[in-house]
C-alpha positions as CSV (number, residue, x, y, z in Angstrom):
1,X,3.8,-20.5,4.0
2,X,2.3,-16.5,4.4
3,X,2.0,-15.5,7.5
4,X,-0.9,-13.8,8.3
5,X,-1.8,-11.4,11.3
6,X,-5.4,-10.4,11.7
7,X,-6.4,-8.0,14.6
8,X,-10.2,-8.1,14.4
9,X,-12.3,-8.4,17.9
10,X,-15.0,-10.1,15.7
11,X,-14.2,-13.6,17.1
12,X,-16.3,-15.7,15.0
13,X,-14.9,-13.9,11.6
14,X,-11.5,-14.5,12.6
15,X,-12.4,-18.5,12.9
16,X,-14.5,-18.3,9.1
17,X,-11.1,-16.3,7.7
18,X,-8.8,-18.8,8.9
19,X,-10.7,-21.6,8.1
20,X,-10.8,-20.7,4.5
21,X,-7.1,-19.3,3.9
22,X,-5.1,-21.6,5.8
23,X,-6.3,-24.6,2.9
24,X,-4.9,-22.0,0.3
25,X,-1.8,-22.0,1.8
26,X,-1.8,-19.5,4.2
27,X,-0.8,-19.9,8.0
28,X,-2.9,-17.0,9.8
29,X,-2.8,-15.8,13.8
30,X,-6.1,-14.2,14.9
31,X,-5.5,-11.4,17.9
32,X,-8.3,-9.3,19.1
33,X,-7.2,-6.6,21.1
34,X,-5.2,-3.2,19.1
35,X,-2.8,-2.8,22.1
36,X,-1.6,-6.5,21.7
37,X,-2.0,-6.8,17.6
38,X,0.5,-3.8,17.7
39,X,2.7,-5.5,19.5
40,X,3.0,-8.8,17.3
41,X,2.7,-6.5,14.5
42,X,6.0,-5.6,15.2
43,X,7.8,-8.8,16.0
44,X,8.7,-9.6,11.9
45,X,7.1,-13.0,12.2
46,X,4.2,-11.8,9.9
47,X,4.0,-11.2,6.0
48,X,1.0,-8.6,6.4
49,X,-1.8,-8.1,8.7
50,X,-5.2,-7.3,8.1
51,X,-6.7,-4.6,10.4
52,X,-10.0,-3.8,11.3
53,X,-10.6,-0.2,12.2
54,X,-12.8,-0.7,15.2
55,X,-11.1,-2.4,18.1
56,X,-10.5,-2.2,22.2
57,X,-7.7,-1.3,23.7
58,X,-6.5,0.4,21.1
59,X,-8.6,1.4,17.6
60,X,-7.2,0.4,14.4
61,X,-5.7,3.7,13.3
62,X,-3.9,4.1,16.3
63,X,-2.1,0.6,15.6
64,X,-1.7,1.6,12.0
65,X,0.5,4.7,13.3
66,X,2.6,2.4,15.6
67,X,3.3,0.1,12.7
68,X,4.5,2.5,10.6
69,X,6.2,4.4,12.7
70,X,8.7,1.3,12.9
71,X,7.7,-1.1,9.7
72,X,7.0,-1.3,6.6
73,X,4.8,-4.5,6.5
74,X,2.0,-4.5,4.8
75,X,-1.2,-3.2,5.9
76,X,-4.5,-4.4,4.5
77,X,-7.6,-2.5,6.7
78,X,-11.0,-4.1,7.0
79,X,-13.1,-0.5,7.2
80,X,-17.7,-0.4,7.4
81,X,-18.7,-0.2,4.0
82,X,-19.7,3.2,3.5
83,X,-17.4,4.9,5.5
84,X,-15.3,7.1,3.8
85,X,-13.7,9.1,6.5
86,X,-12.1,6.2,8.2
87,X,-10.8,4.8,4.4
88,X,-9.3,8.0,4.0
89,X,-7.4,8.2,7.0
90,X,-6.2,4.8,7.1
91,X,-4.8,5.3,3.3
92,X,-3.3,8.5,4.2
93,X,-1.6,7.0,7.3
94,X,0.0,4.6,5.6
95,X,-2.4,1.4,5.0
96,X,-1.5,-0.3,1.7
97,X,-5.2,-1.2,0.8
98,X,-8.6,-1.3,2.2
99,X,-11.6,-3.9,2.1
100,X,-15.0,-2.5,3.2
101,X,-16.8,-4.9,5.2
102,X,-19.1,-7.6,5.5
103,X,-16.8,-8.7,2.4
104,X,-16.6,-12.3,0.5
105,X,-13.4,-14.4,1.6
106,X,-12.5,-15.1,-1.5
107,X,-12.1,-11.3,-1.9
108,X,-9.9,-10.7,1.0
109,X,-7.8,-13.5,-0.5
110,X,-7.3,-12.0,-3.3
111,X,-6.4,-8.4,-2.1
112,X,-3.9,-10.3,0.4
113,X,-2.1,-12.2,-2.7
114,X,-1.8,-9.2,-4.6
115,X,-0.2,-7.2,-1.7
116,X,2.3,-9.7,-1.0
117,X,3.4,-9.8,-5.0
118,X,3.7,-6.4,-4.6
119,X,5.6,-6.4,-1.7
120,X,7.8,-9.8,-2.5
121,X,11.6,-9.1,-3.6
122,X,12.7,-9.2,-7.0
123,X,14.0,-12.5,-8.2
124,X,16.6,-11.0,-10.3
125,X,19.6,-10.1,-8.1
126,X,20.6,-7.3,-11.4
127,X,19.6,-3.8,-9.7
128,X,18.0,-1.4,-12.8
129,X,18.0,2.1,-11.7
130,X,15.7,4.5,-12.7
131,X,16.4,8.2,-12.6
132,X,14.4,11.2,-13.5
133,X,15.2,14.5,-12.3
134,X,16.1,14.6,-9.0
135,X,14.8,11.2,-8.4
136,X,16.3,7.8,-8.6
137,X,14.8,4.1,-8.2
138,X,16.1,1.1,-7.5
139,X,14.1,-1.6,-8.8
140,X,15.8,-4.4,-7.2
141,X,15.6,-3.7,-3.9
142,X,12.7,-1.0,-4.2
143,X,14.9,1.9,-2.6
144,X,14.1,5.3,-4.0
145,X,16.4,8.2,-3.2
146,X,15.3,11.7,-3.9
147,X,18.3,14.3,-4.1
148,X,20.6,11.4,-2.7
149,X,18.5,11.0,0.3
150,X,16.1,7.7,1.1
151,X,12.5,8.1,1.0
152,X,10.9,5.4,3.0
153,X,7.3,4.4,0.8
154,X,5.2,1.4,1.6
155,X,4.7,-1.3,-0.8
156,X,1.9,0.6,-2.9
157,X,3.4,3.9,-2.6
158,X,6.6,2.7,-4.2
159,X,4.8,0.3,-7.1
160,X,2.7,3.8,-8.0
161,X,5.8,6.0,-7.9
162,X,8.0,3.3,-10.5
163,X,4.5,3.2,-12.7
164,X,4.6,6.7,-13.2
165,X,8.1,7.4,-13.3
166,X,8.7,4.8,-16.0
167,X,5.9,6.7,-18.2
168,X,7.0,10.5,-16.8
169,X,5.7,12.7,-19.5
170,X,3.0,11.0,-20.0
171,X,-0.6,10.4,-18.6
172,X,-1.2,7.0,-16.7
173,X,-5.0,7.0,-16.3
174,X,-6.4,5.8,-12.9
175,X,-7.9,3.0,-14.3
176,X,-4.1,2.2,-15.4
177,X,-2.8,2.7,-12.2
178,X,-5.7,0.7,-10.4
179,X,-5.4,-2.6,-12.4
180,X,-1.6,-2.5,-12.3
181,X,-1.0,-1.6,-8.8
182,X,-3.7,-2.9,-6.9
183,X,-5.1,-5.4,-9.3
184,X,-8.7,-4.5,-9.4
185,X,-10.7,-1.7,-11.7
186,X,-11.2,1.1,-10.4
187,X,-14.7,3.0,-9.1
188,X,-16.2,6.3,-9.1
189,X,-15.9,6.5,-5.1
190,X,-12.7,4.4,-4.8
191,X,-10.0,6.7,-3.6
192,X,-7.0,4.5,-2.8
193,X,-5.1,6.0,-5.9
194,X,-5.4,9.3,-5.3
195,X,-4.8,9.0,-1.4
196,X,-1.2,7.2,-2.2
197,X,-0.7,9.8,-4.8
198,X,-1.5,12.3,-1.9
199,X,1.3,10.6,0.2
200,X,3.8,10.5,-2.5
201,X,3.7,14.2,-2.8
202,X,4.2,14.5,1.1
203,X,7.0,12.9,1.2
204,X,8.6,13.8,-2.0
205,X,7.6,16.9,-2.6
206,X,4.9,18.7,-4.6
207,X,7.4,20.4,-7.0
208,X,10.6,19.5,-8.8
209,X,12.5,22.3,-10.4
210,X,9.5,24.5,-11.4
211,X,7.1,21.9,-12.3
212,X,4.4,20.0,-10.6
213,X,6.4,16.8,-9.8
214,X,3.1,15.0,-10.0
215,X,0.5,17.0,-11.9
216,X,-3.3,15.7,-11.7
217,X,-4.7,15.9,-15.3
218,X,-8.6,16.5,-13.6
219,X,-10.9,13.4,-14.7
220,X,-8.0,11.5,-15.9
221,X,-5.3,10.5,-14.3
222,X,-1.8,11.8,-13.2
223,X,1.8,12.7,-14.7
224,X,5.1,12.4,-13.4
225,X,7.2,15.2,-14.4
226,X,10.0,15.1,-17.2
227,X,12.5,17.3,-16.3
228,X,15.3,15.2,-17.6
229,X,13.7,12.4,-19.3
230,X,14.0,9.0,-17.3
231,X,16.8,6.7,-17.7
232,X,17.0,3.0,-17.5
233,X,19.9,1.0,-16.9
């Protein structure tokens, strides 16, 4: 059984959320306070959390930057419909999605399942590697080293990164990118895309040799560099 965290100080949508996932399967622990959902956050006895951006004692962004100063967990944000700015930030922080609310339960149960497939081990003990330039994945246990150094990537981050390495040369539309990683089409306003593309350039570094290492093909999509052509084993 998932465990689920939601921090959310909206009492009587933590009782409607839990009374429709835990019949799906899931087991979920409602807190409604930042300061305290940070804390069990944190503990490892969770398989995600669901955030809401508006909270007291501490607001949702500010938990989001405790979590991943120390975690990796997934990190699914419930944001106002409408606004952007607080979308933004939360993708840029770190957050792995984001559901604008009021939103439909059977919607937040399917961003949930499609984070945790994401985020679930491989089944196959074999390691592949993946190397391309000064880059090299792991797909087995999702560990990406760039110039023999780990670069820590949530869930989304990294299932973007092996999309576009695995086609470098190549264009991989954002519609591509949208239905593959995050399981949903894409929309003229969404950003979530190009925000973790945005973080993977941060931490990885805009340039590889003297190319763009991920070059923005304007209306289209995005290309991961071929300086070496990518390898497979």
């Amino acid at each position: 059984m998932e465990e689920i965290l939601i921090i959310d100080d909206d009492v009587a949508l933590c009782e409607l959320v839990t009374e429709y996932l835990e019949p799906l399967g899931f087991h979920v622990e409602a807190v409604h306070r930042g300061d305290t959902g940070a804390r069990r956050a944190l503990d490892g006895q969770h398989s995600i959390v669901v955030l809401d951006v508006m909270l007291p004692g501490l607001n949702g962004l500010d938990v989001l930057r405790q979590i991943r100063a120390l975690s990796r967990i997934p990190v699914l944000m419930l944001t106002a419909r409408g606004d952007d700015v607080d979308r933004i930030v939360g993708l840029e922080i770190g957050a792995d999605d984001y559901l604008p609310k009021p939103f439909n339960p059977r919607e937040l149960a399917a961003r949930i399942r499609a984070i945790l497939r994401r985020s679930a081990p491989e089944d196959d003990l074999e390691t592949a590697r993946i190397a391309v330039g000064d880059l090299e994945i792991e797909t087995g246990t999702r560990l990406v080293r760039r110039a023999g150094q780990i670069i820590e990537l949530t869930a989304v981050e990294y299932d973007v990164l092996e999309k576009l390495v695995r086609a470098a040369g190549q264009i991989m539309t954002r519609e591509e990118l949208s239905r593959q990683v995050l399981g949903r089409s894409s929309s003229p306003f969404d950003r979530s895309i190009d925000m973790h593309i945005s973080n993977l350039r941060k931490k990885l570094g805009h340039r590889v040799g003297e190319a763009d290492r991920i070059k923005t093909v304007r209306g289209v999509g995005y290309i991961y560099a071929q300086t070496a052509g990518a390898t497979g084993e």
